[in-house]
C-alpha positions in Angstrom: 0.0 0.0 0.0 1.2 3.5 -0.7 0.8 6.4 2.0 1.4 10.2 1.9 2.1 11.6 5.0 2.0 15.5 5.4 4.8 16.4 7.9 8.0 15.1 9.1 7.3 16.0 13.0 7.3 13.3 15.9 3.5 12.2 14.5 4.4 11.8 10.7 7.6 10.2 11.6 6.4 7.5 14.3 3.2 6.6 11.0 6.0 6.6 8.7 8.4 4.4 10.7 5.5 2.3 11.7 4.3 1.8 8.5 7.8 1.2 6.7 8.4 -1.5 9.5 5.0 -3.4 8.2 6.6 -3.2 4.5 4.7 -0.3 3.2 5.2 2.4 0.6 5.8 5.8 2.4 6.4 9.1 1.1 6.7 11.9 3.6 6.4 15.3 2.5 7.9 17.7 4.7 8.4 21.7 4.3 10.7 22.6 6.3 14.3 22.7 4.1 16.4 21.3 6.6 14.8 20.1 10.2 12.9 17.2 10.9 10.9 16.8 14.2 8.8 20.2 14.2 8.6 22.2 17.2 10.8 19.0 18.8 13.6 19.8 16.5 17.2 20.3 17.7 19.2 23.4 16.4 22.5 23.5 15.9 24.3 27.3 15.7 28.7 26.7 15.8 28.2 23.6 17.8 25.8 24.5 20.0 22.8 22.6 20.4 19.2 23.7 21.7 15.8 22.4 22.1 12.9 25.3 20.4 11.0 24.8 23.9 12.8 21.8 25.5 11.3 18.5 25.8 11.0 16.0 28.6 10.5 12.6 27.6 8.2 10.9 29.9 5.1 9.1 29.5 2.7 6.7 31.2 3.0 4.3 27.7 5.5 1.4 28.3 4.5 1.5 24.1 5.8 4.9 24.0 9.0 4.4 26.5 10.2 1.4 24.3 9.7 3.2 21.0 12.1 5.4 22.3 14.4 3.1 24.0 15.1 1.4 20.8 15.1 3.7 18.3 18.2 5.0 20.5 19.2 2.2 22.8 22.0 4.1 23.9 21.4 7.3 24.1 19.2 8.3 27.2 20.6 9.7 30.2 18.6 10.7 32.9 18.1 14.3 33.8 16.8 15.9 37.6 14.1 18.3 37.0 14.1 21.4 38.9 12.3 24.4 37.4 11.3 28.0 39.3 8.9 30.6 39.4 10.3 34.5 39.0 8.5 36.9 40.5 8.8 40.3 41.9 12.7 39.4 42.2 12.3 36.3 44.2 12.6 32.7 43.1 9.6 29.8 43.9 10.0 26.4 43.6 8.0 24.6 41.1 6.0 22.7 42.0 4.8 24.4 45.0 7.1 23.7 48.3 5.0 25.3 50.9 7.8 26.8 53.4 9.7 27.9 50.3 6.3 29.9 49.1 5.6 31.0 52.8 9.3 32.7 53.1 8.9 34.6 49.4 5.4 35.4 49.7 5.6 36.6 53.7 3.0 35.9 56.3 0.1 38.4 55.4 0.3 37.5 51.7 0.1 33.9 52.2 -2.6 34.5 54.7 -4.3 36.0 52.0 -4.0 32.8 49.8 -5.3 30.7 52.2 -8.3 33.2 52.9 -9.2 33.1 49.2 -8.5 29.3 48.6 -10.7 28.8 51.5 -13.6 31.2 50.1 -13.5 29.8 47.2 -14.1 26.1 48.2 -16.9 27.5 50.3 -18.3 29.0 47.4 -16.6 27.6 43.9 -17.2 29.3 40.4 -20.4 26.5 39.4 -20.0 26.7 35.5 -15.3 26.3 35.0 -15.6 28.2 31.6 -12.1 29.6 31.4 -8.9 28.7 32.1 -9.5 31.7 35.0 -12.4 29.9 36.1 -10.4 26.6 36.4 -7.1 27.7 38.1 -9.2 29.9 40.6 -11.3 26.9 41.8 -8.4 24.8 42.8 -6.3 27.4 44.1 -8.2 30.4 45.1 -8.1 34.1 43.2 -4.9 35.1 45.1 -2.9 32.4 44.2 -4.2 32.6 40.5 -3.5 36.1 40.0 0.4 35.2 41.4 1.4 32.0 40.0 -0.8 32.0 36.5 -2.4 35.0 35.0 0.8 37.1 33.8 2.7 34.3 32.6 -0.6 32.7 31.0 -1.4 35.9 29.4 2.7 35.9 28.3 1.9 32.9 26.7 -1.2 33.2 24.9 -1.5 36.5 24.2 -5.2 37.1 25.6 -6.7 37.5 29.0 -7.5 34.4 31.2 -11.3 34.5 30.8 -10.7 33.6 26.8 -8.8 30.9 26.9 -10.9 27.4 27.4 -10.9 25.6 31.0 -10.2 22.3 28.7 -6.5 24.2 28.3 -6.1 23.7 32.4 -8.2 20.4 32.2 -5.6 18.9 30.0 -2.6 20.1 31.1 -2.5 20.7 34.9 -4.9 17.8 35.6 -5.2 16.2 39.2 -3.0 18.9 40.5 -4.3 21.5 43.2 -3.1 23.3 46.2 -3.5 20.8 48.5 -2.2 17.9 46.2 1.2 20.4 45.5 1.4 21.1 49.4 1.1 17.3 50.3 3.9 16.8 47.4 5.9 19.3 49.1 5.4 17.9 52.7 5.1 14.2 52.0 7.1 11.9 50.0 4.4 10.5 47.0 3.8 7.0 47.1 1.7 6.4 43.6 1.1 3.7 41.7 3.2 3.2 38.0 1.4 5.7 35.8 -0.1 8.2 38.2 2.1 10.6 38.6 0.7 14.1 38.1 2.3 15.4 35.6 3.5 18.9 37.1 5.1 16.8 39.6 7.7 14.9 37.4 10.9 15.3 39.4 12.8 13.2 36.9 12.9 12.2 33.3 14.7 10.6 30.3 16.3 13.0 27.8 18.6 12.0 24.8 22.3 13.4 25.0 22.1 15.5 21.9 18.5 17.3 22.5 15.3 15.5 20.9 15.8 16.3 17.4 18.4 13.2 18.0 15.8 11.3 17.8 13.6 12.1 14.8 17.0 13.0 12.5 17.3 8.6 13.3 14.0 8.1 12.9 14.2 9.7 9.8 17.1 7.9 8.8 15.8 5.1 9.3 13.1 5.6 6.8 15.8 6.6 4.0 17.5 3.5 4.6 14.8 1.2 3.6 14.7 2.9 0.6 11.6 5.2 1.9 11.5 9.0 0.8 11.5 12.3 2.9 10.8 15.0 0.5 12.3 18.1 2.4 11.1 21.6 1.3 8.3 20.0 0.0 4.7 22.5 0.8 1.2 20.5 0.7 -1.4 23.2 -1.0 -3.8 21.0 -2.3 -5.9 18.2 -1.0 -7.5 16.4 -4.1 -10.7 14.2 -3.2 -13.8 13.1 -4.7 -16.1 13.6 -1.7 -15.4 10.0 -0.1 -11.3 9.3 -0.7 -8.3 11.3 -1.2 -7.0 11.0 -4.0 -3.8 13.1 -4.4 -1.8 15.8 -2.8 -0.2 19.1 -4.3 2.7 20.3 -3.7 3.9 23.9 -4.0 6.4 22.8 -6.3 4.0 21.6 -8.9 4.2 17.9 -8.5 1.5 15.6 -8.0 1.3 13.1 -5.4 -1.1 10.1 -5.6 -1.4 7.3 -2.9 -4.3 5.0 -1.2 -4.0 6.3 1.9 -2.9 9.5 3.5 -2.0 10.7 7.3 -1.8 14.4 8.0 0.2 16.5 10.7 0.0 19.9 9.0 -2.0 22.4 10.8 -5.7 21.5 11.0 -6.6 25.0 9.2 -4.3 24.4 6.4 -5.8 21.2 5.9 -9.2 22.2 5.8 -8.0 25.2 3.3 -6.5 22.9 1.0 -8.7 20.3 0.5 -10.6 20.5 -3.1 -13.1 20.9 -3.8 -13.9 23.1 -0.7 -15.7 21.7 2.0 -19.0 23.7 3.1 -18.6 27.3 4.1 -19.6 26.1 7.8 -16.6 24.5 7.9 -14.6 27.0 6.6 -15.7 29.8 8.6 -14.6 27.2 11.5 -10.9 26.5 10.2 -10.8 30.3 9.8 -11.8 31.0 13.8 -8.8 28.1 14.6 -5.8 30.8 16.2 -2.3 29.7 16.7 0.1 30.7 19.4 4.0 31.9 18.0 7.4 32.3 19.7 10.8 32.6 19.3 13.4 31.7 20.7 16.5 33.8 21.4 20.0 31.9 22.4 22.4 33.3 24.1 25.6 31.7 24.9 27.4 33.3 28.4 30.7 32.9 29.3 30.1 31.0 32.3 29.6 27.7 33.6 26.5 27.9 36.1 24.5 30.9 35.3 21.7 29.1 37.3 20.9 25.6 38.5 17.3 24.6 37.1 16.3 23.2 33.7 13.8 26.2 33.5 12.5 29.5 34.9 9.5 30.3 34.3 9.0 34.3 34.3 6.1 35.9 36.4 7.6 38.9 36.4 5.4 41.5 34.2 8.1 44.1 34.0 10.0 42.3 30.9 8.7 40.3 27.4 10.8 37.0 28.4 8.0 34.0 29.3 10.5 31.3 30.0 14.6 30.7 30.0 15.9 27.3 29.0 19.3 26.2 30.4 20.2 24.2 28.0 23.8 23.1 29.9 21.3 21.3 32.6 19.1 19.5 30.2 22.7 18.1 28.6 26.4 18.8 29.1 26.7 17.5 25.5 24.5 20.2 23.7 27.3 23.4 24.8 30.8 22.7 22.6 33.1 24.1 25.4 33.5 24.2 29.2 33.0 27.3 30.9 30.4 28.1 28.6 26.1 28.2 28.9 24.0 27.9 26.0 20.6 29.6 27.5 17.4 30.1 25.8 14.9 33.2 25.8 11.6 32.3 24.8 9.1 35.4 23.5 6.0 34.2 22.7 4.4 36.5 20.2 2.0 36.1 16.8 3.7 35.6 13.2 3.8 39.4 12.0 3.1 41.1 15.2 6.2 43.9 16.1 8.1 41.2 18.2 8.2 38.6 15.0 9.3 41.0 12.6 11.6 42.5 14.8 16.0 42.1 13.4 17.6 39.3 15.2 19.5 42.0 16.5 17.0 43.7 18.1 16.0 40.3 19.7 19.8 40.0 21.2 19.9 43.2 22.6 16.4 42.3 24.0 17.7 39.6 25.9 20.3 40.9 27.0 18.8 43.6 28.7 16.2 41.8 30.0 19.1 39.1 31.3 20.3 42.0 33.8 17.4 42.9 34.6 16.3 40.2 36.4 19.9 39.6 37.7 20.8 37.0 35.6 24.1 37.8 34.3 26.1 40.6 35.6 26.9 42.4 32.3 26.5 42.6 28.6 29.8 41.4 28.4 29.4 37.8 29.5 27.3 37.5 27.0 29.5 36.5 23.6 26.8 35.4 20.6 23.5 34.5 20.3 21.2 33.7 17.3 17.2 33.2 17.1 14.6 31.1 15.8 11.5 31.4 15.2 8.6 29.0 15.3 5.3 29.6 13.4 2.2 27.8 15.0 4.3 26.6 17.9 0.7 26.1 20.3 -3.1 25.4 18.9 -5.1 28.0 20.8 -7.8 26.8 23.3 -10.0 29.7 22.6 -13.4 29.7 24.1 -15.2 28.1 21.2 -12.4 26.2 19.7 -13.9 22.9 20.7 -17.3 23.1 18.8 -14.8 24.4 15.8 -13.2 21.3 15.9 -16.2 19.0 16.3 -18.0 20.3 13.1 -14.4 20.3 11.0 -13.9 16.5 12.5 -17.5 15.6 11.4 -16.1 16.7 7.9 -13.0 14.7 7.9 -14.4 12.0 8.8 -16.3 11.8 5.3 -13.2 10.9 3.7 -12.3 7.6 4.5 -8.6 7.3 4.1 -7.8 10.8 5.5 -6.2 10.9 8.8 -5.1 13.6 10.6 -2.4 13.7 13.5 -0.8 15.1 16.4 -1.0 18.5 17.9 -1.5 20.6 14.8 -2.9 18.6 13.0 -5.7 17.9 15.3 -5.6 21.6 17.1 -4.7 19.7 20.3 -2.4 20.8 23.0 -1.0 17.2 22.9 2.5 16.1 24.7 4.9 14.4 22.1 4.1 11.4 23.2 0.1 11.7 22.9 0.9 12.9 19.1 3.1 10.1 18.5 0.3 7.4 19.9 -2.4 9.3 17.5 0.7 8.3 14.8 1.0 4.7 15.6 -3.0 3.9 15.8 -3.4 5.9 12.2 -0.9 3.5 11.5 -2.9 0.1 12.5 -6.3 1.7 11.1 -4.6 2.1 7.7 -4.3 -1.6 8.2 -7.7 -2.7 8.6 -8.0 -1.6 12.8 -10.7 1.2 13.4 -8.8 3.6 16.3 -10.8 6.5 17.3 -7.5 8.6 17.4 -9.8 11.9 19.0 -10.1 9.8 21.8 -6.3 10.0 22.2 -5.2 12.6 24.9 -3.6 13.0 27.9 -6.7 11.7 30.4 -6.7 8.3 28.5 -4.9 5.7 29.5 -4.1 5.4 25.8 -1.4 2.6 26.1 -4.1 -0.3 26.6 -5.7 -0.4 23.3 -8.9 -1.9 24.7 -9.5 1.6 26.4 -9.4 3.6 22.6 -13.0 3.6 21.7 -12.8 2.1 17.7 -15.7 4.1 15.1 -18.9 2.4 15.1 
């Protein structure tokens, strides 16, 4: 059987090396000139390596884990989260550790937490609309308007109200104040698969940053005679109202198969298919938003500019949402010793003043904004730097996005061997590995199985297949 997959990102990569492993035809089509491994790529600038976001690999799928494990058996080493909270010029733990928060936050002010966390258990928001809504009911308003609104609103670019409860739902599930204090008091005693996310204190990362893994994976695919077609655009979706029949490339050529998977942005899909599908389900493809950043590294002439993996930044007073240290994720990614590859992440829309501003400008950004929260002592430590950007780095939960989705899925699902995958391309906020199961069940359904792949997130205990509802 021949496949087309759009996109050469942890989704498209785990169908393609899935179905290349079963003896099929696959043709990749990626646009990207040079990376493969989308937003989980690994950039190299004069030996330096960084992640475009960092990424942990940890999940509850022993499926998952051993995909991993042997597409680099040797590889892995194991890294020590620790990750903090900046704000107004004091460092917090994250996750919570309650004497830590008492000292920063002083008596009166934590008094005041525990006031509102208290009213609002009394007397919880009945209808969790918003992420505001969601946050507020399991912490209280105090805490919220601390630890989540400004660097929420850094991130997404709107006020807390507009972005969808679901966003919280999915990605801070089972955590709340008294969950992170007993964390912080007690040691945790779970069960194999139910750890709370936010409360990973350790997890798996290979050496050379995760785009080690998908430049193999894709390697692997090129040496069983596969293709990955780099700079390669998808613009048109051919069907006849029940199949697929080809894809279009921006380069002119035509590409026919019997069944294709999709990882491309779930708007540009819907754009591109042709005919058009019904104005309804245009106008909902047109409402889907997108989330942008850029990253600006900086390399600093010294070895421990600061201990954790992360910081996130609460502080309103500067643009900066989060710094990587990329030295603590691996000593392998920085070239020298004496040296720290960090990395400045501005979240901003494609075209907005931040995007468009010179790389320059972006340096000199970070730089500042480095001393400014005390970071580095002068310009001068400072040596190089570079920056990337990242188009459609996060699907937006927006208030209505759900129902968007729901009518542009009904669509979809008319044609029968069209699958679409992963976080774009189903406008889901998924973790790598929740994108790379939705891969491997596209794979088995082009094979005969019938996988629900929406019913693929990160509630689902998605590793025992009996638990993935099939289509009726």
């Amino acid at each position: 059987m021949k496949i087309i997959i759009i996109g050469a990102g942890p989704a498209g990569l785990t169908a393609g090396a899935s179905l290349v492993e079963k003896g099929h035809q696959v043709i990749i089509l990626e646009k990207d000139d040079n990376y493969v491994g989308g937003i989980s790529r690994t950039v190299k600038y004069k030996g330096f390596r960084f992640d475009i976001g960092g990424h942990r690999f940890f999940s509850k799928s022993a499926e998952i884990t051993d995909w991993w494990h042997n597409r680099l058996p040797n590889d892995f080493i194991k890294v020590r989260r620790l990750s903090r909270i900046y704000y107004r010029g004091k460092f917090f733990d994250y996750p919570l550790k309650a004497f830590n928060a008492l000292f920063n936050l002083g008596i009166w002010t934590s008094f005041l937490c525990v006031l509102s966390y208290l009213k609002v258990k009394l007397r919880p928001i009945p209808e969790e609309r918003s992420f505001q809504d969601w946050v507020s009911n399991r912490f209280g308003k105090k805490l919220f308007s601390i630890f989540f609104k400004t660097y929420t609103e850094k991130v997404w670019g709107r006020p807390c109200d507009q972005i969808s409860a679901d966003w919280a739902a999915q990605r801070i599930k089972g955590l709340s104040l008294v969950s992170a204090v007993q964390h912080a008091l007690f040691p945790q005693k779970t069960k194999k698969g139910e750890v709370v996310k936010t409360l990973i204190e350790e997890f798996q990362y290979p050496r050379l940053g995760p785009g080690m893994m998908w430049e193999k994976t894709r390697d692997d695919i090129l040496a069983s005679e596969r293709r990955v077609e780099m700079g390669t655009a998808v613009k048109k979706i051919e069907h006849d109202g029940m199949r697929v029949i080809a894809v279009e490339t921006e380069d002119g050529r035509r590409w026919e198969g019997d069944s294709f998977i999709v990882s491309m942005p779930l708007q540009e899909t819907v754009r591109a298919l042709a005919p058009a599908v019904p104005p309804e389900a245009l106008a909902a493809a047109s409402r889907l938003e997108y989330r942008d950043f850029l990253t600006v590294a900086l390399m600093v002439r010294r070895e421990n500019v600061f201990p954790d993996n992360w910081i996130y930044i609460h502080d309103p007073g500067v643009k900066l949402g989060r710094i990587q240290n990329f030295n603590n994720w691996s000593r392998a990614l920085t070239p020298e010793a004496g040296v720290t590859c960090l990395g400045l992440e501005y979240f901003c829309f494609e075209g907005d003043e931040m995007w468009n501003a010179s790389d320059e400008m972006l340096i000199d950004l970070g730089k500042r904004e480095l001393r400014q929260l005390g970071l580095v002592s002068t310009a001068d430590e400072i040596f190089d730097g570079c920056v990337v950007r990242m188009p459609k780095a996060y699907p937006v939960y927006g208030p209505n996005y759900a129902d968007d989705v729901a009518l542009i899925q009904r669509e979809l699902e008319k044609l029968s061997n069209l699958q679409v995958i992963g976080r774009n391309g189903m406008h889901r906020y998924n973790n790598m590995d929740h994108s790379m199961m939705t891969a491997l069940l596209a794979a088995r359904n082009v094979e005969g199985a019938r996988f629900d792949l929406w019913q693929v997130n990160t509630d689902a205990e998605y590793h025992e297949e009996k638990q993935i509802r099939t289509h009726k």
